[in-house]
PDBQT receptor file of N, H, CA, C and O in Angstrom, charges set to zero:
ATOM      1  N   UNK A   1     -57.735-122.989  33.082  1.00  0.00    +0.000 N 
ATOM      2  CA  UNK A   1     -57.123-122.511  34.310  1.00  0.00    +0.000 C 
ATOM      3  C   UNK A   1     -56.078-121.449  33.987  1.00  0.00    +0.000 C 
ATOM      4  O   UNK A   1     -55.085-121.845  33.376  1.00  0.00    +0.000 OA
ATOM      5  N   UNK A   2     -56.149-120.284  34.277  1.00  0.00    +0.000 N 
ATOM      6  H   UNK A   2     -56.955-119.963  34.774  1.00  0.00    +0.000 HD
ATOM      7  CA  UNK A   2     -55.075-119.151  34.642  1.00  0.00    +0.000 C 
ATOM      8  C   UNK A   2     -53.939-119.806  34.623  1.00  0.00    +0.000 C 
ATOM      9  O   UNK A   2     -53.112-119.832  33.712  1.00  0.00    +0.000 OA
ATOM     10  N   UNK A   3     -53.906-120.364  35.696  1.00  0.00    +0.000 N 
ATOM     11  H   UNK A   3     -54.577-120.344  36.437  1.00  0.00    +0.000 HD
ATOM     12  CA  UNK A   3     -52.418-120.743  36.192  1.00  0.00    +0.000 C 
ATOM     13  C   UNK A   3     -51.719-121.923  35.296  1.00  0.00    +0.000 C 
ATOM     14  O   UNK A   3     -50.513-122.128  35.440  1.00  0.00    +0.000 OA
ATOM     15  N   UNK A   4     -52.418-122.623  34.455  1.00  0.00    +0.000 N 
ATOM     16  H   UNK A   4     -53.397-122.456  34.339  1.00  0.00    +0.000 HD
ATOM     17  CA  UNK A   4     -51.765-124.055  34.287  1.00  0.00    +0.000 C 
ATOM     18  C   UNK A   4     -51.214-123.949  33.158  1.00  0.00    +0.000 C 
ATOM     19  O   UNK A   4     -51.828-123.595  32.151  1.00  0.00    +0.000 OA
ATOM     20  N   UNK A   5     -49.523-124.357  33.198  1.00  0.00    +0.000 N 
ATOM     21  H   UNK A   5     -49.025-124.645  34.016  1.00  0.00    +0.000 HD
ATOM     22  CA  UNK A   5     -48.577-124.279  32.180  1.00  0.00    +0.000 C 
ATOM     23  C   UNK A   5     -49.181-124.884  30.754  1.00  0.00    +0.000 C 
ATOM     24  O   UNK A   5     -50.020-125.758  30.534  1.00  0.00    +0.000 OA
ATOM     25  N   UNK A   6     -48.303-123.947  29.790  1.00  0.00    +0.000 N 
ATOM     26  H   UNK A   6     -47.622-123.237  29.968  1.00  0.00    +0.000 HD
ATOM     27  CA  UNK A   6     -48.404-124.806  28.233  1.00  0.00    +0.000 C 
ATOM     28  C   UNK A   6     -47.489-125.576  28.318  1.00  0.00    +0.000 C 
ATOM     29  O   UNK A   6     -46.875-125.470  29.379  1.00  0.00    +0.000 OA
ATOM     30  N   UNK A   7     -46.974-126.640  27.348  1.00  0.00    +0.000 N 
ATOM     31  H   UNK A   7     -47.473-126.726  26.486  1.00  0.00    +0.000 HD
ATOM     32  CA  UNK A   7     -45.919-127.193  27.493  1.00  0.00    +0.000 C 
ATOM     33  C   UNK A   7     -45.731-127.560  25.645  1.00  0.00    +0.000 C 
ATOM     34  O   UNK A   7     -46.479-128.137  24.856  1.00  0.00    +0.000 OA
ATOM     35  N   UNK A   8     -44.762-127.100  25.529  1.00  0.00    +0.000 N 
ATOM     36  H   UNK A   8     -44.153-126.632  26.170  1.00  0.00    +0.000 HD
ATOM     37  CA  UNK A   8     -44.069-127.635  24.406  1.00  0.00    +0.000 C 
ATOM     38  C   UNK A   8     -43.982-129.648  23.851  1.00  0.00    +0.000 C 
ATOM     39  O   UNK A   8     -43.936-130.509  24.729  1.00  0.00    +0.000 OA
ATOM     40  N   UNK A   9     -43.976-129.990  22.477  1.00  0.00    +0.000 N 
ATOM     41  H   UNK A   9     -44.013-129.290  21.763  1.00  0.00    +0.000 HD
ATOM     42  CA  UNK A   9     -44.221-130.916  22.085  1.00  0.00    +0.000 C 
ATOM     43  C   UNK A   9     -42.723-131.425  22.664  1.00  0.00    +0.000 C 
ATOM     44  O   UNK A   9     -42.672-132.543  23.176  1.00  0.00    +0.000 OA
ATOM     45  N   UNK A  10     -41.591-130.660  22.589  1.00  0.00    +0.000 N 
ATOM     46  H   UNK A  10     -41.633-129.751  22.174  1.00  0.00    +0.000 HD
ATOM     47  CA  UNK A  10     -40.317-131.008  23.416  1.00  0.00    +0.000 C 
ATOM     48  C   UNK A  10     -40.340-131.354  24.708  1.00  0.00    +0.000 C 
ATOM     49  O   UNK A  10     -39.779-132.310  25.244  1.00  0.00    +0.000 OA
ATOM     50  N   UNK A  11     -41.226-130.270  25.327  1.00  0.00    +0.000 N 
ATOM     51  H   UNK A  11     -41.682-129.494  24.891  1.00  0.00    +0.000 HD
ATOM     52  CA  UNK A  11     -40.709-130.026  26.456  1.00  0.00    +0.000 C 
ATOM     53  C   UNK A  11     -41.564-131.450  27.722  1.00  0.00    +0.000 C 
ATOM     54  O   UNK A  11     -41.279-131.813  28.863  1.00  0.00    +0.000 OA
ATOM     55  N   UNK A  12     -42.814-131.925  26.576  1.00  0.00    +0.000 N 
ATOM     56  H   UNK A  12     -43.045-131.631  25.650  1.00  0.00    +0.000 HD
ATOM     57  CA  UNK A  12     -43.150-132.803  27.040  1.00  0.00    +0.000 C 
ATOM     58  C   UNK A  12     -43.014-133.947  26.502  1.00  0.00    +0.000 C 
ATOM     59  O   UNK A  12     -43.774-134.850  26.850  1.00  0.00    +0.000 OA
ATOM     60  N   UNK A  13     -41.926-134.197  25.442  1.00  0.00    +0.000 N 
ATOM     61  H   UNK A  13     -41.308-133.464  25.158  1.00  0.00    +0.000 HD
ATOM     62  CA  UNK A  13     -41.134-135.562  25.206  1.00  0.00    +0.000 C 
ATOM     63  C   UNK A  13     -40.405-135.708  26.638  1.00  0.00    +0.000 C 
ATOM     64  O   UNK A  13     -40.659-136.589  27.460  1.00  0.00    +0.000 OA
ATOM     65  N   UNK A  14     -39.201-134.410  26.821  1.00  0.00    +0.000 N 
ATOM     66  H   UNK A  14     -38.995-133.694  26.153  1.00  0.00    +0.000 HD
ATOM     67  CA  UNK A  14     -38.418-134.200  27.675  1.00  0.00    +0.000 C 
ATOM     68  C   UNK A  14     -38.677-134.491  29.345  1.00  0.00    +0.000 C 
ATOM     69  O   UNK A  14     -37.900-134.176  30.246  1.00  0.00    +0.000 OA
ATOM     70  N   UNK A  15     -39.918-135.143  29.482  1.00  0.00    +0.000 N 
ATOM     71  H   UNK A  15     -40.549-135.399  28.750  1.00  0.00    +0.000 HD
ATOM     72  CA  UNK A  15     -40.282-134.988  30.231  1.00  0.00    +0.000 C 
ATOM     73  C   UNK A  15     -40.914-135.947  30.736  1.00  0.00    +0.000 C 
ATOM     74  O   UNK A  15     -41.071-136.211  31.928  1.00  0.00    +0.000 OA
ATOM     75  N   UNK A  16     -41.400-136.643  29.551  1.00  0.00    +0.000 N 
ATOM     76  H   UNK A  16     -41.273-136.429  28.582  1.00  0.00    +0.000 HD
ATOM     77  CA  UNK A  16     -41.642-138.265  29.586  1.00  0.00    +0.000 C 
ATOM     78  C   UNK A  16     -40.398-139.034  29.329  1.00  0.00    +0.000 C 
ATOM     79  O   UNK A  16     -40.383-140.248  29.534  1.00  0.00    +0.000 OA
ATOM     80  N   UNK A  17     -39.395-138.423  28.908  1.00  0.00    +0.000 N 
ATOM     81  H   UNK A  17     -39.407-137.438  28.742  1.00  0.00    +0.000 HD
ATOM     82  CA  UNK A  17     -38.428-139.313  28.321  1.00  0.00    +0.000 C 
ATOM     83  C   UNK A  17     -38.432-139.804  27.234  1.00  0.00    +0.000 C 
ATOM     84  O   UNK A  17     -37.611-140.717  27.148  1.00  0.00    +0.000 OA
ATOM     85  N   UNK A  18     -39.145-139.562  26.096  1.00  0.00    +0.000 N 
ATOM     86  H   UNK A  18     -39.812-138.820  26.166  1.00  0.00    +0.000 HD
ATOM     87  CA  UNK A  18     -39.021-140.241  25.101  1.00  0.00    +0.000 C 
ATOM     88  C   UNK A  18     -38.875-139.483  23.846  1.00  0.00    +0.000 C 
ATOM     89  O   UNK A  18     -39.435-138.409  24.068  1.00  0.00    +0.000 OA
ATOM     90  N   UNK A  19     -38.472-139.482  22.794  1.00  0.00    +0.000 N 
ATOM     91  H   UNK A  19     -38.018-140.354  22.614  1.00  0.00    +0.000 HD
ATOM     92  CA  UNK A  19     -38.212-138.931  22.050  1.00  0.00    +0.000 C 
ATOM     93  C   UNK A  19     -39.971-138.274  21.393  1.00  0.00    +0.000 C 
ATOM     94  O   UNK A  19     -41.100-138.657  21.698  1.00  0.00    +0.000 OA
ATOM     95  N   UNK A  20     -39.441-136.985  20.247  1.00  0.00    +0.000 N 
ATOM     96  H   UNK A  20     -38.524-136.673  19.999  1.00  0.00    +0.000 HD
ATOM     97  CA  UNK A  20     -40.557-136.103  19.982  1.00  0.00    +0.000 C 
ATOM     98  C   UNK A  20     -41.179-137.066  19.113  1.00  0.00    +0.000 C 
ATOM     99  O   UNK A  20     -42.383-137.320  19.148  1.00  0.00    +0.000 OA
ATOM    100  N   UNK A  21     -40.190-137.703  18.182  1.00  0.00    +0.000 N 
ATOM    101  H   UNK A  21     -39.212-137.497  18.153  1.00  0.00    +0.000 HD
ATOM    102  CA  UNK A  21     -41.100-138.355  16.905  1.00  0.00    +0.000 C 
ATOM    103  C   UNK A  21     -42.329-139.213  18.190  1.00  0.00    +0.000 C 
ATOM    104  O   UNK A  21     -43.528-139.027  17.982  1.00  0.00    +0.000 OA
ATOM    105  N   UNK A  22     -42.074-139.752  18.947  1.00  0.00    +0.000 N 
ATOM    106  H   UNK A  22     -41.101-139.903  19.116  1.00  0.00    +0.000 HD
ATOM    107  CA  UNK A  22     -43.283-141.353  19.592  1.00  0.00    +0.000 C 
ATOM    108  C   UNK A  22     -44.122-139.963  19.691  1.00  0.00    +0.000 C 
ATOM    109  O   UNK A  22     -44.992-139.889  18.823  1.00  0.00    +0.000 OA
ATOM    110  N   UNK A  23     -44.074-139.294  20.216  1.00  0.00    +0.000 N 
ATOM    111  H   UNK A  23     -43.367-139.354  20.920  1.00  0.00    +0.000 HD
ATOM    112  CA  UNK A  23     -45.362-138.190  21.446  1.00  0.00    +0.000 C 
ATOM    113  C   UNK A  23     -46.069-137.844  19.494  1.00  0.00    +0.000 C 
ATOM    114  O   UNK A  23     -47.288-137.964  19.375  1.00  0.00    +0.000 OA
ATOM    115  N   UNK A  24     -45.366-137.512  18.371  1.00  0.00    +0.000 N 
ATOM    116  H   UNK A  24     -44.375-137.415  18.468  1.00  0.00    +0.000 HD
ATOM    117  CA  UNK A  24     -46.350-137.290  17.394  1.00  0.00    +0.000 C 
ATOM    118  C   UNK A  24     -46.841-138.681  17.078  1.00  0.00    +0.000 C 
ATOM    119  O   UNK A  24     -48.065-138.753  16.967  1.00  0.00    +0.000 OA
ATOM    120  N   UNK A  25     -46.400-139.416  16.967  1.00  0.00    +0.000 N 
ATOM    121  H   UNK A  25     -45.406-139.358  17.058  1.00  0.00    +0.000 HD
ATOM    122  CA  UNK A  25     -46.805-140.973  16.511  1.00  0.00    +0.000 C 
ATOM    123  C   UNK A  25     -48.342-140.923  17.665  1.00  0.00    +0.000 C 
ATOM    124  O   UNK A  25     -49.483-140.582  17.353  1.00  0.00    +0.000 OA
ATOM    125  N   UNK A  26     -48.005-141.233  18.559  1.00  0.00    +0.000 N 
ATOM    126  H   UNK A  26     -47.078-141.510  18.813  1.00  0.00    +0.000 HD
ATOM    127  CA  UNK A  26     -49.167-141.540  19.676  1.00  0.00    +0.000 C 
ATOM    128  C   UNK A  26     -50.284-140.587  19.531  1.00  0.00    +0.000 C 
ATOM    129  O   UNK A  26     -51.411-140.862  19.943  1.00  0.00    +0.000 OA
ATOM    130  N   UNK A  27     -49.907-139.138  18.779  1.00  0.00    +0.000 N 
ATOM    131  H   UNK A  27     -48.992-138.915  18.444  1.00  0.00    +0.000 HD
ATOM    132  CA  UNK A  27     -50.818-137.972  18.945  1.00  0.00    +0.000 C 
ATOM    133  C   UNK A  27     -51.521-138.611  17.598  1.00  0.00    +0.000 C 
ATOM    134  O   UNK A  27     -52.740-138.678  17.756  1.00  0.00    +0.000 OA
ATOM    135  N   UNK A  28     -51.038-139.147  16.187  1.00  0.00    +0.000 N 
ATOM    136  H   UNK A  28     -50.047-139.092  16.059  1.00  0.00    +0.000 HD
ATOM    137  CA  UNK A  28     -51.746-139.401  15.509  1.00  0.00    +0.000 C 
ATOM    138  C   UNK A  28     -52.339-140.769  15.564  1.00  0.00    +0.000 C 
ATOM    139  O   UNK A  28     -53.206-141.230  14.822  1.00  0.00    +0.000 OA
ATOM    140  N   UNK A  29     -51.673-141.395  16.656  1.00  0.00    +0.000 N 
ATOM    141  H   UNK A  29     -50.968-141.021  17.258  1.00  0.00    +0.000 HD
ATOM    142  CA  UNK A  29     -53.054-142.745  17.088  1.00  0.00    +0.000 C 
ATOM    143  C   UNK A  29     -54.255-142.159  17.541  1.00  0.00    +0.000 C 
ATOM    144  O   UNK A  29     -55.327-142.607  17.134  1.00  0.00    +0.000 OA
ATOM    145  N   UNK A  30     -54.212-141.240  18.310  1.00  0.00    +0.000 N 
ATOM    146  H   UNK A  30     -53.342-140.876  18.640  1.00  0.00    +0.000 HD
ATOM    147  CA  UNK A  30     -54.614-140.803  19.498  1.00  0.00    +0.000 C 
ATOM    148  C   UNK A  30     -54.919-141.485  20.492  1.00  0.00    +0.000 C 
ATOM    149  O   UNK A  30     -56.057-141.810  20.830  1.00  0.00    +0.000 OA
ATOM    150  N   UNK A  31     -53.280-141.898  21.348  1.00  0.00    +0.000 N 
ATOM    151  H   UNK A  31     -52.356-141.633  21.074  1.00  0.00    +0.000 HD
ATOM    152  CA  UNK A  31     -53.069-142.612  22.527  1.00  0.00    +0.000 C 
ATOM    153  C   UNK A  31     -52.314-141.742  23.050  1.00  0.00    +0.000 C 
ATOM    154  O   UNK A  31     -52.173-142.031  24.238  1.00  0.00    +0.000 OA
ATOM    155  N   UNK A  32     -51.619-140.601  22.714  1.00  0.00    +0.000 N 
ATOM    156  H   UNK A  32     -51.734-140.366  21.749  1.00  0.00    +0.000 HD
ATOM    157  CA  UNK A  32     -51.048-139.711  23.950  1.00  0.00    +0.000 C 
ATOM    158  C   UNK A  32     -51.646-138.692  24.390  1.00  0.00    +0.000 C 
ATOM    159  O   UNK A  32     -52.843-138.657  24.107  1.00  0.00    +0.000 OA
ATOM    160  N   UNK A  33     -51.194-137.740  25.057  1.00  0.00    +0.000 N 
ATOM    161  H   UNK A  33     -50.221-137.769  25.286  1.00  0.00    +0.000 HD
ATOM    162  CA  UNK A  33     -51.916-136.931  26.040  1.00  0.00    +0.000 C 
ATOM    163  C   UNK A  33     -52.394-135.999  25.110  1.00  0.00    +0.000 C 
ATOM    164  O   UNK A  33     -51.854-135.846  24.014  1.00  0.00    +0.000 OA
ATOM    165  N   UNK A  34     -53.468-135.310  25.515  1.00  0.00    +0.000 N 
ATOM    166  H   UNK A  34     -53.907-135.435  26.405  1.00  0.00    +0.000 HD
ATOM    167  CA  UNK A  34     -54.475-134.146  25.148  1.00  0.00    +0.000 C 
ATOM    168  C   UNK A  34     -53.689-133.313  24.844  1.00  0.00    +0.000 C 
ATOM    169  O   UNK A  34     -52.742-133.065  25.590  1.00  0.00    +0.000 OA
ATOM    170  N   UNK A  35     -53.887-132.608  23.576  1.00  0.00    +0.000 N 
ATOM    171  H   UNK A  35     -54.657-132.809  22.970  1.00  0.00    +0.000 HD
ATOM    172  CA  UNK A  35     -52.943-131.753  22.822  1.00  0.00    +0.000 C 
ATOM    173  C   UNK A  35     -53.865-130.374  22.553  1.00  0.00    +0.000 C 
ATOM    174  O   UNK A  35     -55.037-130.723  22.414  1.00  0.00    +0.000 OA
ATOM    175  N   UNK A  36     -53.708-128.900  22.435  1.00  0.00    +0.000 N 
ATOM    176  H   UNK A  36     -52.755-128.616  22.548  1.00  0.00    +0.000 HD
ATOM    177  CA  UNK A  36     -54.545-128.116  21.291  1.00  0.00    +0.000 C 
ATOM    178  C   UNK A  36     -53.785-127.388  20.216  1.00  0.00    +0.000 C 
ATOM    179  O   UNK A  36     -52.700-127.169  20.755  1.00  0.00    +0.000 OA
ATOM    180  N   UNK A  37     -53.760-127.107  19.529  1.00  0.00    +0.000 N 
ATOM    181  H   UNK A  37     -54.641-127.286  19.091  1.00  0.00    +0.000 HD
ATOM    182  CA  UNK A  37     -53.301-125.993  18.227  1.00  0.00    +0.000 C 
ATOM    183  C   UNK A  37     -53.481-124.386  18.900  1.00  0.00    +0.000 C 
ATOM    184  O   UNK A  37     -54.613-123.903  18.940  1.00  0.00    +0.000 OA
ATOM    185  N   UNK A  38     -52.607-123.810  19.284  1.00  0.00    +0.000 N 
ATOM    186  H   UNK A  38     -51.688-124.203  19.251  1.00  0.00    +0.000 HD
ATOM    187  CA  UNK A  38     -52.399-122.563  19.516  1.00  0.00    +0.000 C 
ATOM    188  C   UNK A  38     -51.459-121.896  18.334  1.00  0.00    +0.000 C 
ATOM    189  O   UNK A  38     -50.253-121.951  18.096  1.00  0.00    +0.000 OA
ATOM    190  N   UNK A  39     -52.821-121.099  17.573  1.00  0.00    +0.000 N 
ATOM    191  H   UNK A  39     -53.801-121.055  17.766  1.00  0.00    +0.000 HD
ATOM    192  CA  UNK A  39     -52.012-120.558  16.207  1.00  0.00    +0.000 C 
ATOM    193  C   UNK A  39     -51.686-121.902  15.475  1.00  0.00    +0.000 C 
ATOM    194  O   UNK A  39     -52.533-122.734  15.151  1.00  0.00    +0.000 OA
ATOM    195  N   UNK A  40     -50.333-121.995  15.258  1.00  0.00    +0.000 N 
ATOM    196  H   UNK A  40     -49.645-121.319  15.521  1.00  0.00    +0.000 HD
ATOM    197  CA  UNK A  40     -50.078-122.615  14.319  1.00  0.00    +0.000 C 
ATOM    198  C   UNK A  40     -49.067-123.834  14.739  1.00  0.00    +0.000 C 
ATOM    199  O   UNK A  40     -48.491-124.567  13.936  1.00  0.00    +0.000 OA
ATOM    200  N   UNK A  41     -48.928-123.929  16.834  1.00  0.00    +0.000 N 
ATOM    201  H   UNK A  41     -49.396-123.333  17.487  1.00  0.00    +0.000 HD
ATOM    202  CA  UNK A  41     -48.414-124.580  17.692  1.00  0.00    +0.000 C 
ATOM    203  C   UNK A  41     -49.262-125.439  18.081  1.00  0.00    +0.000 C 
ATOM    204  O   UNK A  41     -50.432-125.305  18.438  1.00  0.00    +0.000 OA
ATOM    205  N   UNK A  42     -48.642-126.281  17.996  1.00  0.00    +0.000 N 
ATOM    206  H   UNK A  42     -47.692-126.390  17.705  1.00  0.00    +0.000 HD
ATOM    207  CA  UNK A  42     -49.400-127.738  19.401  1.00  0.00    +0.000 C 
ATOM    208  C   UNK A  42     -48.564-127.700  20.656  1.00  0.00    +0.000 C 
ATOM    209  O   UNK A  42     -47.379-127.921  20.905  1.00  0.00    +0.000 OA
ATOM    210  N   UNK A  43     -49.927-127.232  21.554  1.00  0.00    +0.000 N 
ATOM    211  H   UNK A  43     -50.890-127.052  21.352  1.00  0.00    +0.000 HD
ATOM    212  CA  UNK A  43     -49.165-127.084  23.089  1.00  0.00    +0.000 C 
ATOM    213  C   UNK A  43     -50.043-127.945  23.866  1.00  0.00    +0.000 C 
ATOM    214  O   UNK A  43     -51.251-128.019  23.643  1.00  0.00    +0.000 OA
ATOM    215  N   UNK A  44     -49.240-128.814  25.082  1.00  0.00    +0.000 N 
ATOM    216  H   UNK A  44     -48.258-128.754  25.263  1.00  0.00    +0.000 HD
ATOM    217  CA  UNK A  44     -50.277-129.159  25.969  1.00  0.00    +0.000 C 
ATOM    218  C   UNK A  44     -50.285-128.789  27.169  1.00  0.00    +0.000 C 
ATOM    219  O   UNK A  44     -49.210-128.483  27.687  1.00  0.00    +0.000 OA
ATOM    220  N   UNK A  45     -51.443-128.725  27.884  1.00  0.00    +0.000 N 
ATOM    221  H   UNK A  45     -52.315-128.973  27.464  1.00  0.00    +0.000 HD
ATOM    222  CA  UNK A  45     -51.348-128.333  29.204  1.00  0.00    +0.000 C 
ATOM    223  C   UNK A  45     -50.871-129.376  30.511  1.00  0.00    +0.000 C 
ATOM    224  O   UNK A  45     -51.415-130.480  30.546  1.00  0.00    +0.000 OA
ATOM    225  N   UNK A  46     -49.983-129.071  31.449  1.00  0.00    +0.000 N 
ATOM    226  H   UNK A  46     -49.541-128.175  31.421  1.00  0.00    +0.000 HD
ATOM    227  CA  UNK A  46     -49.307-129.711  32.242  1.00  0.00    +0.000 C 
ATOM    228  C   UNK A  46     -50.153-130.687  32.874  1.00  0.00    +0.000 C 
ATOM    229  O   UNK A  46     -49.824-131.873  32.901  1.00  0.00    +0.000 OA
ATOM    230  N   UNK A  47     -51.284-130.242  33.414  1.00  0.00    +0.000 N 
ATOM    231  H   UNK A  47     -51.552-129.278  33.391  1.00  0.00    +0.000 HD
ATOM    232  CA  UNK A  47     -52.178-130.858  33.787  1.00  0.00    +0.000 C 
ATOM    233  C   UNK A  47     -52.534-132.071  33.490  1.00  0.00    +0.000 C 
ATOM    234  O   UNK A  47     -52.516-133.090  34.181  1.00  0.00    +0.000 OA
ATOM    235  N   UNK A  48     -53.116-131.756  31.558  1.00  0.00    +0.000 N 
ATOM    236  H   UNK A  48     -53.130-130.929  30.997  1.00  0.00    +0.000 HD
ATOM    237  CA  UNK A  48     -53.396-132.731  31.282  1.00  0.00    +0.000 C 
ATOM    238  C   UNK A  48     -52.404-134.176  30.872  1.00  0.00    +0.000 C 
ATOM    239  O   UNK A  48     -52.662-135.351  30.613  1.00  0.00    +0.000 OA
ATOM    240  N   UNK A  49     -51.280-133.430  30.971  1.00  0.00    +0.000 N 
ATOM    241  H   UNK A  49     -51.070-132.475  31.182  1.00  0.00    +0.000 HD
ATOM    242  CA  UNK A  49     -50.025-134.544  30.609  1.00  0.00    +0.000 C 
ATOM    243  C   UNK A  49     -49.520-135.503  31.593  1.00  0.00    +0.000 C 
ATOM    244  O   UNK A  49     -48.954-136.569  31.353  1.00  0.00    +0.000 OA
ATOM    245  N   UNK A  50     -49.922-134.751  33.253  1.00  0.00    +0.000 N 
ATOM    246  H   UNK A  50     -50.382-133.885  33.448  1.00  0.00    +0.000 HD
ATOM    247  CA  UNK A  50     -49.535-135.563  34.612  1.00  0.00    +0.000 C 
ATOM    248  C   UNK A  50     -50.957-136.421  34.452  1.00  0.00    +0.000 C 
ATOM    249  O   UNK A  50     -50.848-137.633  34.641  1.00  0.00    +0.000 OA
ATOM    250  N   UNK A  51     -52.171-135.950  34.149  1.00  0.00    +0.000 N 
ATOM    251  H   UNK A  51     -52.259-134.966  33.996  1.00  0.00    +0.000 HD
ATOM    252  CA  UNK A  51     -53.214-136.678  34.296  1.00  0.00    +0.000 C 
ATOM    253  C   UNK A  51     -53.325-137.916  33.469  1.00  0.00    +0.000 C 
ATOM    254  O   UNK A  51     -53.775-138.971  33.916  1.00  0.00    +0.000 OA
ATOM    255  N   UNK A  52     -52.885-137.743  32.206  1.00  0.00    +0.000 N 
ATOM    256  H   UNK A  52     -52.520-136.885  31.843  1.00  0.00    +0.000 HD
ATOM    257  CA  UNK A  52     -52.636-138.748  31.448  1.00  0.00    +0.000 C 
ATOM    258  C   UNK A  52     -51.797-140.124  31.680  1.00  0.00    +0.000 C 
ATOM    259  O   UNK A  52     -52.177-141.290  31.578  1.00  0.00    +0.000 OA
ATOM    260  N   UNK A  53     -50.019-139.374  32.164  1.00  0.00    +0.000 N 
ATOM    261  H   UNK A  53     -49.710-138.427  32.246  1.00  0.00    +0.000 HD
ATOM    262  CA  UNK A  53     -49.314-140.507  33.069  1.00  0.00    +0.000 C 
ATOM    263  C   UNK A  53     -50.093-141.394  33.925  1.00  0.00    +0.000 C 
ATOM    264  O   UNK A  53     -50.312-142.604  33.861  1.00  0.00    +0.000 OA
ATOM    265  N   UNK A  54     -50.431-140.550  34.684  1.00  0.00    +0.000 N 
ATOM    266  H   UNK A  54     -50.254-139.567  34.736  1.00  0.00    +0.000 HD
ATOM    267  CA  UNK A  54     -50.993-141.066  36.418  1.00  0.00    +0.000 C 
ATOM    268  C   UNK A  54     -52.126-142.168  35.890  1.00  0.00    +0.000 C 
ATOM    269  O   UNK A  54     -52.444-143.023  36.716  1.00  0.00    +0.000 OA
ATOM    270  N   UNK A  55     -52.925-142.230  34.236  1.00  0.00    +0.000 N 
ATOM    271  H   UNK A  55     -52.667-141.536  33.565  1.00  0.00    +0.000 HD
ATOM    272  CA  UNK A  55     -53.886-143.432  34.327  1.00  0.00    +0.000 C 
ATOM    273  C   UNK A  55     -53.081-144.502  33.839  1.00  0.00    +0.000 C 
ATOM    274  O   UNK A  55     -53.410-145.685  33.926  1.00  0.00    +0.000 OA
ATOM    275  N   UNK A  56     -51.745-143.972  33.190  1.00  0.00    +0.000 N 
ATOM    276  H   UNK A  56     -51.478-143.011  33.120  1.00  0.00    +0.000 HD
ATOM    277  CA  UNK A  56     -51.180-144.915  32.078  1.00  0.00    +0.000 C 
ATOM    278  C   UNK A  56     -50.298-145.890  33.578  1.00  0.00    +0.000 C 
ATOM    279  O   UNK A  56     -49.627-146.861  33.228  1.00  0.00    +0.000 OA
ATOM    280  N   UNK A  57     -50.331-145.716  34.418  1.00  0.00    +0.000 N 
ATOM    281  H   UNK A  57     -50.876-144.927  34.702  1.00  0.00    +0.000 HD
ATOM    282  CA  UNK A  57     -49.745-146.037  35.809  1.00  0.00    +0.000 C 
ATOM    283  C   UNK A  57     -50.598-146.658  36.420  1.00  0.00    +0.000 C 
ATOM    284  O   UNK A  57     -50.389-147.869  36.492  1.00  0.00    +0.000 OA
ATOM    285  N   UNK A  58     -51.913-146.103  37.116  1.00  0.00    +0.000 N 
ATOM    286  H   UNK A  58     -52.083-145.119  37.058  1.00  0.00    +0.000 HD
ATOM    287  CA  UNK A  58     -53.194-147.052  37.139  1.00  0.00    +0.000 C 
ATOM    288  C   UNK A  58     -53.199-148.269  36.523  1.00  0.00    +0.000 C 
ATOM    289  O   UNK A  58     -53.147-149.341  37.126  1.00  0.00    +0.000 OA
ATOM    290  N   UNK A  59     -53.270-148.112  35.129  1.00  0.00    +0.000 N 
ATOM    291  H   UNK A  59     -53.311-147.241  34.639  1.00  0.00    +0.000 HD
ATOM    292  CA  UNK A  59     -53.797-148.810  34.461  1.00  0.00    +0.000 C 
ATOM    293  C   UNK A  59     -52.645-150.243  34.306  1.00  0.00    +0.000 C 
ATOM    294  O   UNK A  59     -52.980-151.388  34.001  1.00  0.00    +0.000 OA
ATOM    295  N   UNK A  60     -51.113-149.712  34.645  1.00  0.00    +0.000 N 
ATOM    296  H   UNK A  60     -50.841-148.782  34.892  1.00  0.00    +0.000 HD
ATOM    297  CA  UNK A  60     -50.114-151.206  34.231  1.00  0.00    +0.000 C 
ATOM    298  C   UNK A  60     -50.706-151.505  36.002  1.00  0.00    +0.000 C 
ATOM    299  O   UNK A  60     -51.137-152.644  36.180  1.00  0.00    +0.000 OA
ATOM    300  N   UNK A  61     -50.728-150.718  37.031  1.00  0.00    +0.000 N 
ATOM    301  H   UNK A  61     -50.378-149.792  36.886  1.00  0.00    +0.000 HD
ATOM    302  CA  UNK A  61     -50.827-151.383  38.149  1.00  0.00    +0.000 C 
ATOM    303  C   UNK A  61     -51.671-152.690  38.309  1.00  0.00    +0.000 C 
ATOM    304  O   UNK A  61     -51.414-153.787  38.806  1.00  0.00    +0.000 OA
ATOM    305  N   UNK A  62     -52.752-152.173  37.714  1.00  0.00    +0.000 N 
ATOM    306  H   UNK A  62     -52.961-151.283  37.311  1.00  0.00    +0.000 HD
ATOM    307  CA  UNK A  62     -54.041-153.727  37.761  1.00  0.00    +0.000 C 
ATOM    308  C   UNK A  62     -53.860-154.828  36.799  1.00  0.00    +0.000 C 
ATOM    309  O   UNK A  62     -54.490-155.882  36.888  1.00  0.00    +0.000 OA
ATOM    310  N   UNK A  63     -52.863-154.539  35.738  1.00  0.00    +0.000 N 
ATOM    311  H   UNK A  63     -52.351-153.683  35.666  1.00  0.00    +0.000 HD
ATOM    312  CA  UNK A  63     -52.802-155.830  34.753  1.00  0.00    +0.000 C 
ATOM    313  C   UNK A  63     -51.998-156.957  35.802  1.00  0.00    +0.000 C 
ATOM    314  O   UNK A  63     -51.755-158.099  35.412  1.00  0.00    +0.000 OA
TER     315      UNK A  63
């Protein structure tokens, strides 16, 4: 998508609230949100980071 923000490995700790080290921890489980390598950056797209929340929310709702 044209329009849909990158977001920094900060900017989407900052954003979940949690510190950068968990968001790499989870990236090398691979339990956090969809990441790509731009150059020699890991950026993610906004999209996929609200989309990610919104199941991790789903998903405590039904336990």
């Amino acid at each position: 998508m044209a329009d849909d923000v990158l977001m920094s490995p900060q900017q989407v700790a900052s954003y979940l609230q949690i510190p950068v080290t968990t968001l790499y921890q989870w990236r090398h489980r691979g339990d956090g949100p969809p990441a790509a390598r731009v150059g020699r950056y890991l950026r993610y797209r906004e999209t996929d980071v609200r989309r990610w929340l919104e199941q991790r929310v789903q998903a405590s709702n039904t336990r």
